[in-house]
C-alpha positions, -999 to 999 in steps of 0.1 A, spaced: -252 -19 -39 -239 -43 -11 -217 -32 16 -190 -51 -3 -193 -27 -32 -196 6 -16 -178 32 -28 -165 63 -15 -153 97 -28 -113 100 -19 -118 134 -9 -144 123 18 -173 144 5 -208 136 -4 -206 149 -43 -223 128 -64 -201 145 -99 -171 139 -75 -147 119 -103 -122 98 -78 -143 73 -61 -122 40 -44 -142 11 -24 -148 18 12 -123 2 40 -138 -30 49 -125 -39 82 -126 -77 99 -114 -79 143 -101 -115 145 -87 -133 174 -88 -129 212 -78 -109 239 -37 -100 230 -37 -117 194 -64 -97 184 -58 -79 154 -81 -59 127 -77 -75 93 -77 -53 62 -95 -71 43 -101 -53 8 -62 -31 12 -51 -41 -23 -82 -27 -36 -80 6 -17 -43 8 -24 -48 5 -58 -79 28 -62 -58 54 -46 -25 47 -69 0 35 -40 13 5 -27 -6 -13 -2 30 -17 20 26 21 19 -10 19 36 -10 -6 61 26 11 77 6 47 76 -22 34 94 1 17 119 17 46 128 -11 66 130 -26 40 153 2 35 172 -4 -1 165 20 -29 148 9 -34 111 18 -61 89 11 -80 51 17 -115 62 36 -145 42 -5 -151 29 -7 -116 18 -30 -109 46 -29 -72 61 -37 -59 94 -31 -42 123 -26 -50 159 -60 -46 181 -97 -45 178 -100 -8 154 -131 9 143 -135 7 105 -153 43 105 -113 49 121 -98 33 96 -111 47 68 -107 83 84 -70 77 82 -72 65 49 -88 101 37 -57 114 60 -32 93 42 -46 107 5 -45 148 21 -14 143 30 5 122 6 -18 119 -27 -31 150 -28 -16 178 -54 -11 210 -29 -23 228 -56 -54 217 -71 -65 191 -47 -67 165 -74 -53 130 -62 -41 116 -98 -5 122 -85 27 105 -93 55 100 -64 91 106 -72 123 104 -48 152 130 -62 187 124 -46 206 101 -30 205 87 8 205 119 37 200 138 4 169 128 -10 137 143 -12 105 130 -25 76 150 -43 41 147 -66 35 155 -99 0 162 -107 -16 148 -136 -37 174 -135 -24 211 -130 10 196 -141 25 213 -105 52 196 -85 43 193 -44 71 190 -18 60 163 12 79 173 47 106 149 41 110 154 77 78 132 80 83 98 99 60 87 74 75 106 37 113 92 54 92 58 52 85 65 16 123 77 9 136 47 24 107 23 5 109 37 -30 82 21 -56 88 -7 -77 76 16 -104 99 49 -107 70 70 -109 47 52 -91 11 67 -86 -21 79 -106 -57 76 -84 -79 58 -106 -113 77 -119 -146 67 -113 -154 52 -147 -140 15 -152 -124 24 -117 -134 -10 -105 -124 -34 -129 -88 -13 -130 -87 -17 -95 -89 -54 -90 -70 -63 -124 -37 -41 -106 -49 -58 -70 -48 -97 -90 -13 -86 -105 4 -73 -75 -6 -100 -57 9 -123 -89 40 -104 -83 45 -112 -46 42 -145 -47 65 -150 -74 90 -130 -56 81 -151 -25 90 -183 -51 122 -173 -64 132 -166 -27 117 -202 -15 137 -217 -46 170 -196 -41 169 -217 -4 161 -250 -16 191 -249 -41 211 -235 -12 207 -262 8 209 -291 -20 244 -272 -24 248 -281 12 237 -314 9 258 -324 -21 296 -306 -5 283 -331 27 280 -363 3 312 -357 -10 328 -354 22 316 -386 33 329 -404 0 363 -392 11 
């Protein structure tokens, strides 16, 4: 298996019978001394292995790295600075302890849900598994993140399982990636007709 195929377990052990499995963090340092920047280059992937949205990922890792982290206009993701992928991908086993991960049985098929409204809300997991709902510290910089960025989905989440795990993965990847860039679209083409409304009221001036 290439390096490009590796795959890890989402629990970061060595068990061969281990059933959630997502490809490993490939990691690509681009640029020069103060535009250098670590490109993510297989986050969709990961993301979707795992059952969140890549937005979701990249900002954890940059706060965790105390580095700016961004998806760009060409649905490039990365953070600021030269970073060790071995680093990355240890906050990426963080990330799923902390906000995949059902508190009760371990088991990272988890769905996110946000109850209440504004200062009020609160979001949790439901396990697939055990069926038990976990509280996140909604105190969190990072959960507030999650309050404030709900999922497209209402119940967004469910780690994939080993088997089929990789086709699954990159069909969700291909049609997220669909889905920005028709949103990006409809924004481009709300402007354009914006400004031919600006063009005609100006033509109609001048006829006056």
């Amino acid at each position: 298996m290439s390096s490009k195929d590796a795959r890890v377990n989402m629990n970061g052990s060595s068990d061969p019978y281990y059933r959630y499995t997502m490809p490993c963090m490939q990691v690509k340092v681009e640029g020069t001394t103060k535009m250098i920047k670590s490109v993510l280059v297989n986050i969709n992937e990961v993301a979707s292995a795992i059952g969140r949205p890549a937005e979701y990922l990249v900002t954890y890792l940059g706060q965790e790295l105390s580095a700016n982290s961004k998806i760009d206009k060409d649905d490039k993701a990365y953070v600021t600075g030269a970073m060790d992928t071995q680093k990355i991908q240890s906050i990426v086993f963080k990330f799923i302890r902390e906000t995949v991960q059902c508190g009760n049985c371990k088991n990272p098929e988890t769905s996110v849900h946000i109850e209440g409204k504004k200062k009020n809300a609160v979001l949790y997991l439901t396990c697939k598994g055990c069926g038990q709902r976990t509280d996140l510290d909604n105190s969190d910089r990072f959960i507030k993140y999650m309050i404030s960025h709900p999922p497209s989905d209402a119940d967004f989440g469910h780690a994939k399982t080993a088997a089929g795990a990789v086709g699954a993965a990159l069909a969700d990847a291909t049609a997220a990636d669909e889905e920005r860039k028709k949103k990006k679209k409809e924004k481009k083409d709300v402007g354009d007709d914006e400004d031919d409304g600006g063009e005609k009221k100006k033509k109609k001036k001048n006829d006056k």
